[in-house]
TORKOL-4160 file (C-alpha; in steps of 0.2 Angstrom, whole numbers, padded with zeros to 4 digits, m for minus):
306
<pt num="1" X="0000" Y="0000" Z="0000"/>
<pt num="2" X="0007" Y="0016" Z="m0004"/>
<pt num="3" X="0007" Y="0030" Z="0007"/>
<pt num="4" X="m0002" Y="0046" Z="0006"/>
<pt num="5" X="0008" Y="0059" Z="m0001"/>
<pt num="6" X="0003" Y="0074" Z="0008"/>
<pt num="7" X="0012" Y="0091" Z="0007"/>
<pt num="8" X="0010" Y="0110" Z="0011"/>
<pt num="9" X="0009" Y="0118" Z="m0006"/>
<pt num="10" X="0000" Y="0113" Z="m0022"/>
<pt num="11" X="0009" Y="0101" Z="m0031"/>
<pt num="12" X="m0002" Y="0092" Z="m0046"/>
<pt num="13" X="0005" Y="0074" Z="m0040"/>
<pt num="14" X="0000" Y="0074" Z="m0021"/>
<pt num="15" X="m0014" Y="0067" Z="m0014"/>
<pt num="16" X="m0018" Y="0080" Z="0001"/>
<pt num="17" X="m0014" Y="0097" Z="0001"/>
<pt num="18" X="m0012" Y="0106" Z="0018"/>
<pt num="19" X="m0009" Y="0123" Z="0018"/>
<pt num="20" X="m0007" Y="0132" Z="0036"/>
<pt num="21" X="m0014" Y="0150" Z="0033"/>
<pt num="22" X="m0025" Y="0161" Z="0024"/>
<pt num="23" X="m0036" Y="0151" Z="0013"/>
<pt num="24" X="m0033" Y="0165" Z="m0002"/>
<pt num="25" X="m0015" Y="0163" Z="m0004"/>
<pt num="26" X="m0019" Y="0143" Z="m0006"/>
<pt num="27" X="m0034" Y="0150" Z="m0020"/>
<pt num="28" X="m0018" Y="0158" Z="m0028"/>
<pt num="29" X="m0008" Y="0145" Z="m0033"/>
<pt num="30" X="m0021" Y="0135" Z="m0041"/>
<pt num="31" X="m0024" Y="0133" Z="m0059"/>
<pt num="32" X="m0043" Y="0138" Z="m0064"/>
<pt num="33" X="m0056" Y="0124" Z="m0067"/>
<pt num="34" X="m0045" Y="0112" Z="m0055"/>
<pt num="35" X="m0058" Y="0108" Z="m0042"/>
<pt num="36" X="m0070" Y="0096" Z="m0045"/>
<pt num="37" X="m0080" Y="0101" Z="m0028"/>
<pt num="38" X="m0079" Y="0113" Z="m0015"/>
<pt num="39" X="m0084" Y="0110" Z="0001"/>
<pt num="40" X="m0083" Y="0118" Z="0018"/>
<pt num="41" X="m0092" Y="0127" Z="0033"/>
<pt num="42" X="m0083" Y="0144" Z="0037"/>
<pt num="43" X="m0084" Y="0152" Z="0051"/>
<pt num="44" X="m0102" Y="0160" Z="0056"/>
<pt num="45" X="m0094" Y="0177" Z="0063"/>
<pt num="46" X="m0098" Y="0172" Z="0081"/>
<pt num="47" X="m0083" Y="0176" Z="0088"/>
<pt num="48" X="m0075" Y="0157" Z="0090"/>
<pt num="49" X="m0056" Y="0157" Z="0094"/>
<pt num="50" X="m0053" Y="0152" Z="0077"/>
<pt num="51" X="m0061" Y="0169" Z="0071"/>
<pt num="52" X="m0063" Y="0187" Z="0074"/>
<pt num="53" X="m0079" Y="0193" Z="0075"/>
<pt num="54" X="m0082" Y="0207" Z="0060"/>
<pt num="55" X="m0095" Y="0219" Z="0057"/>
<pt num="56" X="m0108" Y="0208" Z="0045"/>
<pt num="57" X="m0107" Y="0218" Z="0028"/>
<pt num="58" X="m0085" Y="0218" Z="0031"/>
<pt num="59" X="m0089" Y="0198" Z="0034"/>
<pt num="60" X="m0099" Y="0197" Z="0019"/>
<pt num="61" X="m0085" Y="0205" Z="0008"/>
<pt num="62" X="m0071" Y="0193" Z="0016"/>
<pt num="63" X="m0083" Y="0177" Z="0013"/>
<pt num="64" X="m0085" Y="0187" Z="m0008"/>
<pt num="65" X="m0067" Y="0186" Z="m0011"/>
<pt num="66" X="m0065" Y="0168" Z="m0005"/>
<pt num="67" X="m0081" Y="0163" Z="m0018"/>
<pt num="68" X="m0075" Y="0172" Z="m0029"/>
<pt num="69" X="m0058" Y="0161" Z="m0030"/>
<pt num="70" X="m0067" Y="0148" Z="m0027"/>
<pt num="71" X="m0077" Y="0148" Z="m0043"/>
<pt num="72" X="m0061" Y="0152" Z="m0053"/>
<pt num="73" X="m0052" Y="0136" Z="m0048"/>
<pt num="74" X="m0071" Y="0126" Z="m0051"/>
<pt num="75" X="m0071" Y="0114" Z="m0064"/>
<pt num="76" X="m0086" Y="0121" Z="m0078"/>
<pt num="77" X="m0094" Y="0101" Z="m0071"/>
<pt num="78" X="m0092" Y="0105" Z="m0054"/>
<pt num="79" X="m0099" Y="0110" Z="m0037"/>
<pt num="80" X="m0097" Y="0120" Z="m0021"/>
<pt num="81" X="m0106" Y="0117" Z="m0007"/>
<pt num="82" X="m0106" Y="0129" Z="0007"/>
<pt num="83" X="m0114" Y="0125" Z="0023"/>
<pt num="84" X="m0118" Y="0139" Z="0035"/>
<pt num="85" X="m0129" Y="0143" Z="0050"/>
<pt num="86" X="m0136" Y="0159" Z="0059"/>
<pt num="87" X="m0127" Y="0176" Z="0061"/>
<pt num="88" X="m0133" Y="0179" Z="0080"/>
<pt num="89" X="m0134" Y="0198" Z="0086"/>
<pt num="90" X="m0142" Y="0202" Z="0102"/>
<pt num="91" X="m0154" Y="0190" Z="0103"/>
<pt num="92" X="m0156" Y="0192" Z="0083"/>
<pt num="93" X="m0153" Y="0178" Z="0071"/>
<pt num="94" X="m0148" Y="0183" Z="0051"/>
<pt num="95" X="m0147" Y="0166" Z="0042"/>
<pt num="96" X="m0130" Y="0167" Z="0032"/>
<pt num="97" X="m0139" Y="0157" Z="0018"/>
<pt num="98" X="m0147" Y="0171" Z="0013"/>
<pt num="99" X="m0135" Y="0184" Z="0016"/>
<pt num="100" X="m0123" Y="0173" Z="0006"/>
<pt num="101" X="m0134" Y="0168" Z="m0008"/>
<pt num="102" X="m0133" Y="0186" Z="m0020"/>
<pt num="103" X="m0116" Y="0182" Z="m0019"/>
<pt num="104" X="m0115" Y="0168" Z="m0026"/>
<pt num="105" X="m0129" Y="0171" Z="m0038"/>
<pt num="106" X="m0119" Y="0187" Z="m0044"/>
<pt num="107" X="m0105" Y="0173" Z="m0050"/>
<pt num="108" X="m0117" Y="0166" Z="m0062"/>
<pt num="109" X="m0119" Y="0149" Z="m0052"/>
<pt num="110" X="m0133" Y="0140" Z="m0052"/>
<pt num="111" X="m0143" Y="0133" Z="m0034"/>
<pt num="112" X="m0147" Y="0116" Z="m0036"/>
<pt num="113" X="m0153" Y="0112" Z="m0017"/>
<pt num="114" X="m0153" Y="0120" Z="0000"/>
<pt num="115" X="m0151" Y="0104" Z="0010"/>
<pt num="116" X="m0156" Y="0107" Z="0028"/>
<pt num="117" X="m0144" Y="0097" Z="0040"/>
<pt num="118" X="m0156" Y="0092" Z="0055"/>
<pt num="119" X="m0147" Y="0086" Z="0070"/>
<pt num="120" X="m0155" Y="0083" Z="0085"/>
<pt num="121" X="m0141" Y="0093" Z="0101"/>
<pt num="122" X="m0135" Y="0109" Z="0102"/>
<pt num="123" X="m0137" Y="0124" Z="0113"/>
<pt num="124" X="m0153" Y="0130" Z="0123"/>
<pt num="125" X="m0162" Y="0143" Z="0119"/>
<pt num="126" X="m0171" Y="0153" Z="0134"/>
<pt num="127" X="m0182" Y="0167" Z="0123"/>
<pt num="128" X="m0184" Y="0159" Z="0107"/>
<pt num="129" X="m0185" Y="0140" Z="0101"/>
<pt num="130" X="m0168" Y="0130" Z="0100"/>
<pt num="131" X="m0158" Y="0130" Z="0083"/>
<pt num="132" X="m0158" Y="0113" Z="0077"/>
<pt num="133" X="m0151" Y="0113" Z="0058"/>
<pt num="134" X="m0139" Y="0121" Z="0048"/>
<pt num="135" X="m0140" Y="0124" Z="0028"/>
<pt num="136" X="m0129" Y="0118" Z="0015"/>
<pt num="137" X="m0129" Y="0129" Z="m0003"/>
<pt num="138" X="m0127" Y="0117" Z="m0017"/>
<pt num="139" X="m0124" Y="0128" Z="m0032"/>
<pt num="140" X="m0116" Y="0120" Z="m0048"/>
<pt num="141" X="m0106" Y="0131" Z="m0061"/>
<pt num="142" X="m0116" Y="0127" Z="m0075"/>
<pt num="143" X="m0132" Y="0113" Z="m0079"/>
<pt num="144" X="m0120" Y="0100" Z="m0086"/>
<pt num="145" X="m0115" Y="0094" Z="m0069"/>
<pt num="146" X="m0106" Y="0075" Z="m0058"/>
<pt num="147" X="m0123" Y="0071" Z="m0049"/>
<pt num="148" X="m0122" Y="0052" Z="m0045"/>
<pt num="149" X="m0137" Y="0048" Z="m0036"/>
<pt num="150" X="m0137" Y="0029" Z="m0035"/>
<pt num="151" X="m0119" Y="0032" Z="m0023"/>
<pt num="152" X="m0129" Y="0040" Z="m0010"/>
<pt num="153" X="m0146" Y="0032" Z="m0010"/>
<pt num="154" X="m0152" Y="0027" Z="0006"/>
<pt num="155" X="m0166" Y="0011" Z="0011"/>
<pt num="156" X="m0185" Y="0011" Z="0004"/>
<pt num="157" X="m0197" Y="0014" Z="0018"/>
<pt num="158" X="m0206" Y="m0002" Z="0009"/>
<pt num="159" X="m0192" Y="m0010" Z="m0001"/>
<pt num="160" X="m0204" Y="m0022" Z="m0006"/>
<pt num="161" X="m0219" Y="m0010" Z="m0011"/>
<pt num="162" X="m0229" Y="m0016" Z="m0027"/>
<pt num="163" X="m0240" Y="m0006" Z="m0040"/>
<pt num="164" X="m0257" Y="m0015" Z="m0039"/>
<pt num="165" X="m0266" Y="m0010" Z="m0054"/>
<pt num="166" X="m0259" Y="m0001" Z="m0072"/>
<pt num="167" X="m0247" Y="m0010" Z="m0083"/>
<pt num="168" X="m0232" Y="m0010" Z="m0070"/>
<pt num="169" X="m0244" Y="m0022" Z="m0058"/>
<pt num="170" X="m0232" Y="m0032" Z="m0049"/>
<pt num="171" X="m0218" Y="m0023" Z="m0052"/>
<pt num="172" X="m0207" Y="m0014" Z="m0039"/>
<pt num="173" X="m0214" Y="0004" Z="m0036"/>
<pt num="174" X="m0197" Y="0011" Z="m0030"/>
<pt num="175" X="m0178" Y="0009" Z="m0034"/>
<pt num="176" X="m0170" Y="m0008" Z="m0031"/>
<pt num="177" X="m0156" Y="0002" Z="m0025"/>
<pt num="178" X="m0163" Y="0014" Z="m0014"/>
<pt num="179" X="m0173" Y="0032" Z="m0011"/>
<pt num="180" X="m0167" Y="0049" Z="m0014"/>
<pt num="181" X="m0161" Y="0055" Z="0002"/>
<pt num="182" X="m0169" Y="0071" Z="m0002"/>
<pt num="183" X="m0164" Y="0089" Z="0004"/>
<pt num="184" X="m0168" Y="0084" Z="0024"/>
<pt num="185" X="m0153" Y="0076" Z="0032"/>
<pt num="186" X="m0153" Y="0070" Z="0050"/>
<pt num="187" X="m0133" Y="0067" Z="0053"/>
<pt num="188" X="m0128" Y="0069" Z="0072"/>
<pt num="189" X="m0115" Y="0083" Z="0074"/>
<pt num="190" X="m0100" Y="0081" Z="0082"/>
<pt num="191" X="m0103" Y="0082" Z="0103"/>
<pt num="192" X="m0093" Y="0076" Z="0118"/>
<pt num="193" X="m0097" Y="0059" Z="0114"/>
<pt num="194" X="m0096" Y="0057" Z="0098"/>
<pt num="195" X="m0084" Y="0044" Z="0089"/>
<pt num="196" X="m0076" Y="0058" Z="0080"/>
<pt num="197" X="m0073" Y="0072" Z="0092"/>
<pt num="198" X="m0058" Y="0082" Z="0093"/>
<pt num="199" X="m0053" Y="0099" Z="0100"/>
<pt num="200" X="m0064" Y="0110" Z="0087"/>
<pt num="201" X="m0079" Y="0117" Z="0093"/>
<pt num="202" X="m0089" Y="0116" Z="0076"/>
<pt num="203" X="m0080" Y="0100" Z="0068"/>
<pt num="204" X="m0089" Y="0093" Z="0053"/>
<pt num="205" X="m0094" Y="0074" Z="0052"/>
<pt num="206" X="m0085" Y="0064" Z="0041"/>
<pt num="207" X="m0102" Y="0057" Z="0035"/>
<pt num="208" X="m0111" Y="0073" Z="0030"/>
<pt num="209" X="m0097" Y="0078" Z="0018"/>
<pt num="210" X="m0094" Y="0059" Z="0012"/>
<pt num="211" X="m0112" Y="0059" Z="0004"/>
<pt num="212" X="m0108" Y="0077" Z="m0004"/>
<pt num="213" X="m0091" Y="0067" Z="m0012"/>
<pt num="214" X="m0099" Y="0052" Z="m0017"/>
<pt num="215" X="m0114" Y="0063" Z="m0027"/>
<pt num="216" X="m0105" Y="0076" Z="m0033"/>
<pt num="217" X="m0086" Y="0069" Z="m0038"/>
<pt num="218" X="m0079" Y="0056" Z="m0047"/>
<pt num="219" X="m0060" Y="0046" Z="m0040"/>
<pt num="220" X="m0048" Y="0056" Z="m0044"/>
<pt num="221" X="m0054" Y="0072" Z="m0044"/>
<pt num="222" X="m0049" Y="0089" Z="m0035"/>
<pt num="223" X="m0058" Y="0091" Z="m0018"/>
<pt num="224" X="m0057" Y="0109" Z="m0009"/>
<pt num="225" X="m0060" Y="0115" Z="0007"/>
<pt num="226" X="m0055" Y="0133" Z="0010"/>
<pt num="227" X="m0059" Y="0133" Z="0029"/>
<pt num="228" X="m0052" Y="0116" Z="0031"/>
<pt num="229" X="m0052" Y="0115" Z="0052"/>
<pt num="230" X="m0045" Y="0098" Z="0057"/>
<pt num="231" X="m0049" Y="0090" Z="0039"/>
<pt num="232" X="m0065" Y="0079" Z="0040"/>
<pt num="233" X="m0068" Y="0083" Z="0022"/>
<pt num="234" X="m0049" Y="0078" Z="0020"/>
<pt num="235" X="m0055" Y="0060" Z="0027"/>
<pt num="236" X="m0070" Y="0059" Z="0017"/>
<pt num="237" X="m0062" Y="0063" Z="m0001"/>
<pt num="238" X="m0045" Y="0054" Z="0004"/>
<pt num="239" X="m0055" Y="0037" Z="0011"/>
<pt num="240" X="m0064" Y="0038" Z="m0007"/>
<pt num="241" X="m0051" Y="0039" Z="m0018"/>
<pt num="242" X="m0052" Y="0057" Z="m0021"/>
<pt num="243" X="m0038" Y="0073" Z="m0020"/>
<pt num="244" X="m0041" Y="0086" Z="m0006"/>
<pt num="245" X="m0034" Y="0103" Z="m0003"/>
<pt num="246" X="m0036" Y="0112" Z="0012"/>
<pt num="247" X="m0032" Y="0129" Z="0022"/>
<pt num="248" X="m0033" Y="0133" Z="0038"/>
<pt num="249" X="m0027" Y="0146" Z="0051"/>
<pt num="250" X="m0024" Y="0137" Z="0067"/>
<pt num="251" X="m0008" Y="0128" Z="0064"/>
<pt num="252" X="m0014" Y="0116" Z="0079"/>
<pt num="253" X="m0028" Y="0110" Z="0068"/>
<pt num="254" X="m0018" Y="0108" Z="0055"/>
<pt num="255" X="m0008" Y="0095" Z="0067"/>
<pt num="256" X="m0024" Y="0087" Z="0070"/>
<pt num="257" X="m0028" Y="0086" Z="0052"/>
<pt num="258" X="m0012" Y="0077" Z="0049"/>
<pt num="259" X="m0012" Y="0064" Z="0062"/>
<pt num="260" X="m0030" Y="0059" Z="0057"/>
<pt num="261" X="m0023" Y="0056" Z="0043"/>
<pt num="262" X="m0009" Y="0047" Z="0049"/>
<pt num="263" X="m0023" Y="0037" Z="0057"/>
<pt num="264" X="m0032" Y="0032" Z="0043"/>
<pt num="265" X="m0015" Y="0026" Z="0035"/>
<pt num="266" X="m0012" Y="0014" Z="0049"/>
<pt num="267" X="m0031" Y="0009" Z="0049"/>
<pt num="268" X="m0035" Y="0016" Z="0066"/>
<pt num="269" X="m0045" Y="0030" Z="0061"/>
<pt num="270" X="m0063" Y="0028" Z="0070"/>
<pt num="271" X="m0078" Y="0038" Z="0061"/>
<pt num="272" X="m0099" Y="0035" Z="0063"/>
<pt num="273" X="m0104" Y="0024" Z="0045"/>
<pt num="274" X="m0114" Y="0032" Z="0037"/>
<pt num="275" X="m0129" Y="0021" Z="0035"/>
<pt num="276" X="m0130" Y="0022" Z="0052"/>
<pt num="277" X="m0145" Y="0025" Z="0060"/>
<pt num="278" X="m0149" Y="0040" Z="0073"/>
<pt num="279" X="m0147" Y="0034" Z="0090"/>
<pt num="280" X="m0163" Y="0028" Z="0098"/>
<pt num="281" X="m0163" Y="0023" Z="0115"/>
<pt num="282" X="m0179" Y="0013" Z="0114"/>
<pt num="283" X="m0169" Y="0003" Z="0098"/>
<pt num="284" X="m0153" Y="0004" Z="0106"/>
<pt num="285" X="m0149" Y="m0015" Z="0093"/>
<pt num="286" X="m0151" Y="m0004" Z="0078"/>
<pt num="287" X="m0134" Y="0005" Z="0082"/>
<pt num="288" X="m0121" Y="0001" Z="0072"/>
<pt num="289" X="m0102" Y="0000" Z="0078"/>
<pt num="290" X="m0090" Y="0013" Z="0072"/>
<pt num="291" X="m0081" Y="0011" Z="0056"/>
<pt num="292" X="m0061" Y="0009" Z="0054"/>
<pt num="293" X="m0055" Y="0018" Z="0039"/>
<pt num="294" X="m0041" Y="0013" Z="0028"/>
<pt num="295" X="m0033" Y="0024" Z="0016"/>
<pt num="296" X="m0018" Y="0024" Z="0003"/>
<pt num="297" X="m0015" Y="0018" Z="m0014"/>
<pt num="298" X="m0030" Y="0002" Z="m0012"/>
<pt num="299" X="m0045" Y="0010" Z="m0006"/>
<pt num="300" X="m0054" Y="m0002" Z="0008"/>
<pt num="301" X="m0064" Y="0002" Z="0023"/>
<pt num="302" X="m0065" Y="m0012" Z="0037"/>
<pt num="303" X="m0079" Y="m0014" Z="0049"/>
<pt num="304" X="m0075" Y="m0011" Z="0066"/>
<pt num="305" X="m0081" Y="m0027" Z="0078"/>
<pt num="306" X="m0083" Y="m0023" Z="0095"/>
């Protein structure tokens, strides 16, 4: 098995790009229409340690220069997905989706979906209800686009449903290989207790980013994510035979980012599969184990028995 090759500057033969810094000098260095798929959350302008809070319209002109960049390097087929939550101003809440969308809309890009990720812990709210989703913007760069549906189908309510009556009686009324998994996702997002949990305080999961790569990429291709924290999109696209670049400010989460990758190499990364169901405490047998993760040259996942 060969080992990843992952380096700090672009370089067309790596695997993993990981650049320690600003996200725009990394958007530099890149030819346009390289990136098959971008795909990140950046920071909501709340003030986290990893950001400075700004003054919304100066936040909205950093977040246009990034886009902007980011559409250059987008391959004419390609994607970005840009997942976002609330602006939160006394009490106040401006969803970023829809401060962000005229930007993107000015760079000619198409919206495709607004996925809602619903996940089920979070903060309490006292004087209004508790947020419990975030958005993900799909917009594609033009309406010839990678959309692979059948790699992210998910199991038929009634797998066995018929037609009883027309001239398909009999036959299967759904897809042999699964339902759409439409623009609701219930994913659990990354607490205390969670399999994935590391020292970020908004970490992505692996598995909300891994159906995003699966859909929207073939192997091989380019995978950017400009706010890269500590690299669960880099897991996803790495674990699927797919190249990633990433930027990120805090050298520390770069340093996390590299020894999950490490990890993976050595097959001892841990993630949450993802077919697995929501927790339910009245089901508790319906939980699946975690999932090991092997990456390099040959591609295999292993199945964690515990």
């Amino acid at each position: 098995m060969s080992p990843i090759r992952l380096v700090d500057r672009y370089a067309p033969d790596a695997d993993a790009v990981f650049h320690t810094g600003d996200c725009l000098d990394l958007l530099a260095a890149l030819p346009d229409g390289l990136v098959q798929l971008v795909v990140t959350s950046p920071p909501y302008n709340l003030g986290k340690p990893y950001e400075s809070r700004l003054d919304l319209s100066a936040y909205l002109k950093q977040q246009q220069r990034v886009i902007a960049e980011c559409v250059r390097v987008l391959h004419p087929r390609g994607s970005i997905c840009w997942e976002v939550g609330n602006f939160v101003d006394d009490g106040e809440i401006l969803p970023l989706d829809i401060a962000l969308y005229p930007i993107f809309a000015a760079q000619g890009l198409h919206l495709r979906n607004r996925i809602i990720w619903h996940y089920g812990h979070g903060l309490h709210a006292s004087r209004r209800f508790s947020g419990r989703y975030e958005v993900i913007l799909w917009f594609t760069r033009s309406d010839d686009y990678v959309f692979n549906l059948d790699a992210v189908r998910v199991p038929q309510r009634y797998p066995h449903k018929k037609y009883f009556k027309g001239p398909r009686k009999g036959e299967l009324s759904g897809n042999p290989l699964g339902k759409n998994p439409s623009d609701v996702w219930e994913i659990p997002n990354v607490k205390a207790n969670h399999v994935e949990k590391t020292i970020h305080p908004c970490q992505f999961p692996v598995e909300l980013v891994e159906r995003l790569v699966l859909a929207l990429t073939q192997a091989g291709d380019w995978v950017l994510d400009p706010f890269m924290g500590v690299g669960s999109t880099a897991i996803a696209a790495l674990m699927h035979g797919r190249k990633v670049l990433g930027a990120e400010l805090m050298p520390e989460y770069v340093s996390i980012a590299r020894e999950r990758v490490r990890l993976a190499e050595e097959g001892r990364l841990r993630i949450r599969p993802m077919d697995r169901a929501v927790y339910d405490p009245n089901a508790p047998a319906r939980s699946a184990p975690p999932r090991i993760v092997q990456i390099g040259f040959k591609q295999q996942e292993l199945s964690l028995t515990e």
